[in-house]
Biopython code that builds the backbone (N, CA, C, O; Angstrom):
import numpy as np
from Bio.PDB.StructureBuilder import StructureBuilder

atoms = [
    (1, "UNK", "N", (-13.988, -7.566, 44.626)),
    (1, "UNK", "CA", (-14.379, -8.826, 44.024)),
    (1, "UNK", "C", (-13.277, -9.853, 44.260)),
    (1, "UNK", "O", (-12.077, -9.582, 44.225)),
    (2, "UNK", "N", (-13.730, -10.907, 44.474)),
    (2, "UNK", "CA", (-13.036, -11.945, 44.552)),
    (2, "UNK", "C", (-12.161, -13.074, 43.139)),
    (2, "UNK", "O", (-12.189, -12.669, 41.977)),
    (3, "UNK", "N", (-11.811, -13.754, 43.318)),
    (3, "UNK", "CA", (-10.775, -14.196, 42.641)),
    (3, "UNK", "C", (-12.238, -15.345, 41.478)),
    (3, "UNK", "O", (-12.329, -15.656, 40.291)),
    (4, "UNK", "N", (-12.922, -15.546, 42.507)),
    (4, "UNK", "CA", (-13.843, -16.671, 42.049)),
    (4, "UNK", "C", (-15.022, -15.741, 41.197)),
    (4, "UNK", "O", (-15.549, -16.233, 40.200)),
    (5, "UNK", "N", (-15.339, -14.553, 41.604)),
    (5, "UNK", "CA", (-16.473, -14.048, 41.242)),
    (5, "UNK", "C", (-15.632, -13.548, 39.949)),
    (5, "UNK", "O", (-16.250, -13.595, 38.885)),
    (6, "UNK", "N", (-14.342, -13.093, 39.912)),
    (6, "UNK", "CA", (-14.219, -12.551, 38.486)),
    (6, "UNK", "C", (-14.087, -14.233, 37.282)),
    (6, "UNK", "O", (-14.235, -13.997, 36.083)),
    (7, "UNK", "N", (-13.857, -15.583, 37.646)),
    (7, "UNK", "CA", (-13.654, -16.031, 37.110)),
    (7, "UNK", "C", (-14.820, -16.677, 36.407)),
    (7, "UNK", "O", (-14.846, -17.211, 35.298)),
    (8, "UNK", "N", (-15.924, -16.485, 37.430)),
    (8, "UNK", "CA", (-17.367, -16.640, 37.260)),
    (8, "UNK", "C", (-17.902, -15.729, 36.450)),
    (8, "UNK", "O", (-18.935, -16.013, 35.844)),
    (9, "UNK", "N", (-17.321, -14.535, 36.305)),
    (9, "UNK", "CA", (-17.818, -13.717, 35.151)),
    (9, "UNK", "C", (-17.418, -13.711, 33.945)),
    (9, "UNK", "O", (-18.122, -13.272, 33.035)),
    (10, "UNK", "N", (-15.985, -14.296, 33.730)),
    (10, "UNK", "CA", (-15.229, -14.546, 32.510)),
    (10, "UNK", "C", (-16.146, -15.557, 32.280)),
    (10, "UNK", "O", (-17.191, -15.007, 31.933)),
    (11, "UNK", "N", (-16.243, -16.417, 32.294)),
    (11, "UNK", "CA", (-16.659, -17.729, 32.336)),
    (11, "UNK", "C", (-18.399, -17.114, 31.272)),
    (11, "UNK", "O", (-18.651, -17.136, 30.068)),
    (12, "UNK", "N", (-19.013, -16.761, 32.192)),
    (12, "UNK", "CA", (-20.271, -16.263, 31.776)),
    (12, "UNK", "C", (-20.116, -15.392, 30.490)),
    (12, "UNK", "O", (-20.917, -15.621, 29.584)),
    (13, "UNK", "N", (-19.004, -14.238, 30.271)),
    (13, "UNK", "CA", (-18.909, -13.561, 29.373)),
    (13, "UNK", "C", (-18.593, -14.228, 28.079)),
    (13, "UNK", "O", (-18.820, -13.737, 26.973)),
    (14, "UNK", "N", (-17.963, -15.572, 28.348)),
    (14, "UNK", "CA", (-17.204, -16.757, 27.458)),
    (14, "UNK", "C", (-18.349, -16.916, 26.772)),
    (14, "UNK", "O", (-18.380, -16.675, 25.565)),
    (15, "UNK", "N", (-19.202, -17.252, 27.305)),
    (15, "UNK", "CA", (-20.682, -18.128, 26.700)),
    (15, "UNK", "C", (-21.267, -17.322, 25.487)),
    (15, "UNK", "O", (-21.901, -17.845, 24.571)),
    (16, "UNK", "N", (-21.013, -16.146, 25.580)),
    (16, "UNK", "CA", (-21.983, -15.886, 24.335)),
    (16, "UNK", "C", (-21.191, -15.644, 22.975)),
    (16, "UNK", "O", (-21.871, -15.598, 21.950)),
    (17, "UNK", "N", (-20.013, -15.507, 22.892)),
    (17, "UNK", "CA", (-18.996, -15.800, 21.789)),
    (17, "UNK", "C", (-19.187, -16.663, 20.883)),
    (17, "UNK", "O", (-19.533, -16.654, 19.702)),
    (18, "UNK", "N", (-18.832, -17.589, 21.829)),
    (18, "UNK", "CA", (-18.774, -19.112, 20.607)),
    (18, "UNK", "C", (-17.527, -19.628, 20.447)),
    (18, "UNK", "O", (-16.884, -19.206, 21.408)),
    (19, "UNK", "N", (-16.898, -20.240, 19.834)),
    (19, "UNK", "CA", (-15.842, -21.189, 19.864)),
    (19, "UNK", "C", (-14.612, -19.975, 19.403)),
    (19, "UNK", "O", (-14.472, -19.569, 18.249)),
    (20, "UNK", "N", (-13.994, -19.637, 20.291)),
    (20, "UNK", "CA", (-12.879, -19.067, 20.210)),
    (20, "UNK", "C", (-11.834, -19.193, 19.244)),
    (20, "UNK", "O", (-11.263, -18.354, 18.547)),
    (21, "UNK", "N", (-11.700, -20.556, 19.373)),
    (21, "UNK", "CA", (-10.353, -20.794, 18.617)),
    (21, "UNK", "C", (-10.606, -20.952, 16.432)),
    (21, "UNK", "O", (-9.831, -21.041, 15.480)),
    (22, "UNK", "N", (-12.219, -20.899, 16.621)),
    (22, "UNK", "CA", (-12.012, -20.309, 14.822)),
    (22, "UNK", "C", (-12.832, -18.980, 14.826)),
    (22, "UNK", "O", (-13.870, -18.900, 14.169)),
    (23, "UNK", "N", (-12.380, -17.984, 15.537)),
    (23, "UNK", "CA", (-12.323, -16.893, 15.336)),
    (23, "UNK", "C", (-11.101, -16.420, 14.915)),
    (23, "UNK", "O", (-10.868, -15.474, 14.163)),
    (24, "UNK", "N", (-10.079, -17.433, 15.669)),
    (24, "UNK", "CA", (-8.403, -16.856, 15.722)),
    (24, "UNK", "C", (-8.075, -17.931, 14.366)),
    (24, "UNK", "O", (-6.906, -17.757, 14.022)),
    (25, "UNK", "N", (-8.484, -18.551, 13.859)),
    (25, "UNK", "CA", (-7.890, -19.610, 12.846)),
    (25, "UNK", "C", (-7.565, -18.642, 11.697)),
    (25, "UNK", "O", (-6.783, -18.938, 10.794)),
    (26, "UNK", "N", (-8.108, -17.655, 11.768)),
    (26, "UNK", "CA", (-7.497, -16.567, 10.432)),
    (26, "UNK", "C", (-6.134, -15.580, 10.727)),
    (26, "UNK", "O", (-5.672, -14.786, 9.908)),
    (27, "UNK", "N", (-5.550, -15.853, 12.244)),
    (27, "UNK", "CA", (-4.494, -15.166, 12.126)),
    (27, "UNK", "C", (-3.452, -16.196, 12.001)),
    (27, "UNK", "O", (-2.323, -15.710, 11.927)),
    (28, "UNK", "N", (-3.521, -17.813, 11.945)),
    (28, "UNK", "CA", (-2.832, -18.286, 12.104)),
    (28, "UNK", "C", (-3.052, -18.911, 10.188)),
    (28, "UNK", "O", (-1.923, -18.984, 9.703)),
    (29, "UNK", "N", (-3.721, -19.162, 9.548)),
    (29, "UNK", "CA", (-3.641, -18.783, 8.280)),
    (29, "UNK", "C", (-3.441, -17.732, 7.281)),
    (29, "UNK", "O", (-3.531, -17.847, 6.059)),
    (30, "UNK", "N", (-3.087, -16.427, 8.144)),
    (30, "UNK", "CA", (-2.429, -15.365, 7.573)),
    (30, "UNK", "C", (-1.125, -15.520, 7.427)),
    (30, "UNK", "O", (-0.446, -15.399, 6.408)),
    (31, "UNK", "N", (-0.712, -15.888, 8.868)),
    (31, "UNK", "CA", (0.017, -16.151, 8.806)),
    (31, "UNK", "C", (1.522, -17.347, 8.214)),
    (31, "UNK", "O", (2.739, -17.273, 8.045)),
    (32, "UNK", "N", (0.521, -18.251, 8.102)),
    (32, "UNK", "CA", (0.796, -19.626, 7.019)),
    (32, "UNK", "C", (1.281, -19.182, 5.639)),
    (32, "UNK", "O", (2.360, -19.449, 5.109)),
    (33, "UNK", "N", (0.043, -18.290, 5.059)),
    (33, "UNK", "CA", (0.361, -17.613, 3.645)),
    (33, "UNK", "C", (1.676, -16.575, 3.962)),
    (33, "UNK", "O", (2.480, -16.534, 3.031)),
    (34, "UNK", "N", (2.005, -15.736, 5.138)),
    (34, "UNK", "CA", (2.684, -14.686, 4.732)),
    (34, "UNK", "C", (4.363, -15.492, 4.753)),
    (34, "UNK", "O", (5.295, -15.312, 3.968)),
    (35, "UNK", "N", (4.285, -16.353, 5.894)),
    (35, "UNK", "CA", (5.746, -17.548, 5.782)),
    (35, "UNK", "C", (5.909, -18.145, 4.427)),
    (35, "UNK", "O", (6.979, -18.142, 3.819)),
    (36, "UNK", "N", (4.703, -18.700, 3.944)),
    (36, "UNK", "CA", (5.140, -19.931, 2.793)),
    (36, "UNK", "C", (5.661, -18.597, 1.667)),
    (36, "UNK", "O", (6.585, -18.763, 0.872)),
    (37, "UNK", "N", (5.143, -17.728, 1.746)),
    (37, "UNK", "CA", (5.197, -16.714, 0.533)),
    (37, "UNK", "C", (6.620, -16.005, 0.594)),
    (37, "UNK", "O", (7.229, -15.454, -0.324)),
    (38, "UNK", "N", (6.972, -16.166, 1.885)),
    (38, "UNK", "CA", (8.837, -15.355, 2.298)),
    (38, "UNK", "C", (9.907, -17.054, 2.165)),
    (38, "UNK", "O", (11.137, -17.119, 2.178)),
    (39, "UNK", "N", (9.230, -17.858, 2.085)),
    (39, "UNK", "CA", (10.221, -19.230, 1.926)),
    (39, "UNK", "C", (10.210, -19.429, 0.729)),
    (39, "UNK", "O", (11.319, -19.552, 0.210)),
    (40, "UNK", "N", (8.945, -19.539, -0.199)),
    (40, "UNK", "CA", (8.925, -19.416, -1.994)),
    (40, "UNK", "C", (10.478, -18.226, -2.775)),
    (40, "UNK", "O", (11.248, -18.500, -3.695)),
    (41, "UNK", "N", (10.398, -16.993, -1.935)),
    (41, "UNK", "CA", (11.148, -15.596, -1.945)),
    (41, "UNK", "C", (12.765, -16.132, -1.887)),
    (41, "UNK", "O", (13.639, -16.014, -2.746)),
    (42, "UNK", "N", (12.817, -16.702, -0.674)),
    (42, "UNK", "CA", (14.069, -17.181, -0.368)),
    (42, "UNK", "C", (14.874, -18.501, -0.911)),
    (42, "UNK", "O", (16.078, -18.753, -0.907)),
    (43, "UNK", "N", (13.639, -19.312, -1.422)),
    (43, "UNK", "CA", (14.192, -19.756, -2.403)),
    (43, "UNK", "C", (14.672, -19.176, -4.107)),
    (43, "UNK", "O", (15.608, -19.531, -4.823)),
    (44, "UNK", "N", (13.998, -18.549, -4.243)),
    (44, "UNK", "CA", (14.181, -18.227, -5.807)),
    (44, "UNK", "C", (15.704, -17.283, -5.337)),
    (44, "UNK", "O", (16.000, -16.506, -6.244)),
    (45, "UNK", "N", (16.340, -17.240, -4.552)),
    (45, "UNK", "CA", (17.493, -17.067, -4.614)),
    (45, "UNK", "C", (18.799, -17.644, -4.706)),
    (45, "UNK", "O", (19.929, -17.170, -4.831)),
    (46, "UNK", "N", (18.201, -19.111, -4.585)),
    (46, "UNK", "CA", (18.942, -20.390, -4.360)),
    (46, "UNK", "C", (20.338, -20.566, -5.751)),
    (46, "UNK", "O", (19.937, -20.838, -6.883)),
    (47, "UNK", "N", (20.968, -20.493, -5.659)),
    (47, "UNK", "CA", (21.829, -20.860, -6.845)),
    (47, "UNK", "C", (22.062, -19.637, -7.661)),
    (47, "UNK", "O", (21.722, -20.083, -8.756)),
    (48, "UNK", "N", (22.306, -18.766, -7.819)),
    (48, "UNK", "CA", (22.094, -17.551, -8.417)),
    (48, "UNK", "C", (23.382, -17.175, -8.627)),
    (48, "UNK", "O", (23.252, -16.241, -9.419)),
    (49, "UNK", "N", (24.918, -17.356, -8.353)),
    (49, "UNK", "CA", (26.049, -17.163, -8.801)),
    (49, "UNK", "C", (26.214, -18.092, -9.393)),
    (49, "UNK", "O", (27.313, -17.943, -9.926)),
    (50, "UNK", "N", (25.734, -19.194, -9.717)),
    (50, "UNK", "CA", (26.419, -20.144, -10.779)),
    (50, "UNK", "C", (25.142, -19.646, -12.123)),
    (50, "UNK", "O", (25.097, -20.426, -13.074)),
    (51, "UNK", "N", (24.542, -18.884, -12.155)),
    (51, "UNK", "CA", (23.727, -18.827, -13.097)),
    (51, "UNK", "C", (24.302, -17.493, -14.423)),
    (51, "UNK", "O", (24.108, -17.119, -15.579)),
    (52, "UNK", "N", (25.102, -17.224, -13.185)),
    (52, "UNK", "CA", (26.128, -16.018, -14.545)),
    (52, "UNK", "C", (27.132, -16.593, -14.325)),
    (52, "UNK", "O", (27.811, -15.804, -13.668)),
    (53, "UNK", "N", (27.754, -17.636, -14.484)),
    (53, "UNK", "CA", (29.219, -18.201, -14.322)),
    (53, "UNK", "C", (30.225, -17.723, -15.483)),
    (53, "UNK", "O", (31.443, -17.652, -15.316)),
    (54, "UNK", "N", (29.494, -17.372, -16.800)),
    (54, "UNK", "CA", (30.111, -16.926, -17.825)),
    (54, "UNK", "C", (30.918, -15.451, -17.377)),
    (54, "UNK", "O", (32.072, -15.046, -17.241)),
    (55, "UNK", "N", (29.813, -15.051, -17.272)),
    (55, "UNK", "CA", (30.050, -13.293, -16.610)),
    (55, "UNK", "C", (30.702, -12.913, -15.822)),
    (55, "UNK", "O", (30.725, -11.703, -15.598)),
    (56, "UNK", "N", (31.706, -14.048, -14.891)),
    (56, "UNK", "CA", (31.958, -13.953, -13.509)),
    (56, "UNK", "C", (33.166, -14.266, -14.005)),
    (56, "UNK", "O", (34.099, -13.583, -13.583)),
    (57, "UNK", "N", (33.415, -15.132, -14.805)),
    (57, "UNK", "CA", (34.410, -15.764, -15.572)),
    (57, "UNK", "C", (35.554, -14.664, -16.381)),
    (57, "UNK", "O", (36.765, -14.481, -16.259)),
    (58, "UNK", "N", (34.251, -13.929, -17.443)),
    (58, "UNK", "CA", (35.069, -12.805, -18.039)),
    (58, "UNK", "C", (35.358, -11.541, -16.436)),
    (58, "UNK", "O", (36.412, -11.138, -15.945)),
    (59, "UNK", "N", (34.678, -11.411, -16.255)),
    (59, "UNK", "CA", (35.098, -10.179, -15.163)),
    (59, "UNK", "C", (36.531, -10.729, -14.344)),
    (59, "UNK", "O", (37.503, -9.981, -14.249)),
    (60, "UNK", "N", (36.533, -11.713, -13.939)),
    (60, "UNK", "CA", (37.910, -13.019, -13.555)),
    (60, "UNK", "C", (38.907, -12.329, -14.106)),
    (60, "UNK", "O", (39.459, -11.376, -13.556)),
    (61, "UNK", "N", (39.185, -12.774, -15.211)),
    (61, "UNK", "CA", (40.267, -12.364, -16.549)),
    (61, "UNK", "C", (40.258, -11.349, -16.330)),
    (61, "UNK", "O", (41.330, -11.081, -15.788)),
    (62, "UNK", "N", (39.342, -10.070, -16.464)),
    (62, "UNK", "CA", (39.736, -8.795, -16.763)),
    (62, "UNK", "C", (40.900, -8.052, -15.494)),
    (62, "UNK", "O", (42.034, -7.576, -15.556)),
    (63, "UNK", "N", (39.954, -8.261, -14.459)),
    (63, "UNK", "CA", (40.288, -7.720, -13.294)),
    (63, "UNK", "C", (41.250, -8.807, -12.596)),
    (63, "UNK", "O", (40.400, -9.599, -12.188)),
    (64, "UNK", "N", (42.292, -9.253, -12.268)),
    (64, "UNK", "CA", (42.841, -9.810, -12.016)),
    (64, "UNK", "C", (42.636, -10.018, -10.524)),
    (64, "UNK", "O", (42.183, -8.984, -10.033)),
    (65, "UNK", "N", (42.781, -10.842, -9.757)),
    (65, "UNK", "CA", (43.262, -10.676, -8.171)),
    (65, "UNK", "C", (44.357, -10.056, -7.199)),
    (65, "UNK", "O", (45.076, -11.002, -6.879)),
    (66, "UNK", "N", (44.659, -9.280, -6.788)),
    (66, "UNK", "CA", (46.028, -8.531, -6.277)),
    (66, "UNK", "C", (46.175, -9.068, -5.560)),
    (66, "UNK", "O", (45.430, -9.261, -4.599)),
    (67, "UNK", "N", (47.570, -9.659, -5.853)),
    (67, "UNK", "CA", (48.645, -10.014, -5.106)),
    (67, "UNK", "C", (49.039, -9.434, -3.914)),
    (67, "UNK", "O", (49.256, -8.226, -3.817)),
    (68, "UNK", "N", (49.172, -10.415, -2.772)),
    (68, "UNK", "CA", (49.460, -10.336, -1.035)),
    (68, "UNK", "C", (50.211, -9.664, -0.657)),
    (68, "UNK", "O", (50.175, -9.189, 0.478)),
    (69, "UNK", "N", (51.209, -9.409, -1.609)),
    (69, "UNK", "CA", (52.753, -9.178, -0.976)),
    (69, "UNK", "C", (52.360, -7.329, -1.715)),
    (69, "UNK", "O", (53.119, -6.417, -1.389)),
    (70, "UNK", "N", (51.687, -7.168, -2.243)),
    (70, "UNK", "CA", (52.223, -5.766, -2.861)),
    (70, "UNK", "C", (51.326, -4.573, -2.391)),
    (70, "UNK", "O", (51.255, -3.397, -2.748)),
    (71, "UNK", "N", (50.776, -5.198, -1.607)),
    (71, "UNK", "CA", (49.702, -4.047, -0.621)),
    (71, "UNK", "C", (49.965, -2.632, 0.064)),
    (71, "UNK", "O", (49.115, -1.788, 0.349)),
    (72, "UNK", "N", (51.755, -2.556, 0.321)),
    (72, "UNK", "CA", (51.903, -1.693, 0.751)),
    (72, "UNK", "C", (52.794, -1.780, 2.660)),
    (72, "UNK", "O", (53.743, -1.224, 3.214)),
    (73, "UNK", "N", (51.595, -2.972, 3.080)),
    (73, "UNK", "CA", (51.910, -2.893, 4.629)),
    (73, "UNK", "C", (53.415, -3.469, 4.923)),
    (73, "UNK", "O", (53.853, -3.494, 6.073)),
]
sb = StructureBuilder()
sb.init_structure("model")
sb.init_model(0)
sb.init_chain("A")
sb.init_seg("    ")
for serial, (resi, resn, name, xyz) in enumerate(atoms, 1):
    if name == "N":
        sb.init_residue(resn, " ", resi, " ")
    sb.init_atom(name, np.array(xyz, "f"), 0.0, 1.0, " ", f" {name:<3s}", serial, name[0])
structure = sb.get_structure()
């Protein structure tokens, strides 16, 4: 078969479908919902160490920071 006869058959096979592109409109609105729903996610993480600042504060005090010089090396 030729280049033309297979394109002549796509072509023909096309016809009885119907409009292609809202058959596919549901993977691209799956997809819409499954993004907006991982960006909603990634926000609610937004700011989240200043929201125990108290807690971070006492743990501060308790545990002190070690000093550079006494490491050993």
């Amino acid at each position: 078969m030729t280049t033309a006869t297979l394109i002549a058959f796509a072509a023909a096979e096309a016809e009885h479908h119907g409009n292609v592109a809202l058959e596919t409109f549901w993977y691209g609105a799956v997809a819409l919902v499954v993004f907006a729903f991982l960006g909603i996610v990634t926000l609610s993480y937004r700011n989240v160490a200043n929201r125990h600042a108290p807690k971070a504060e006492a743990y501060a005090r308790t545990h002190p920071a070690p000093s550079r010089e006494g490491h050993g090396h």
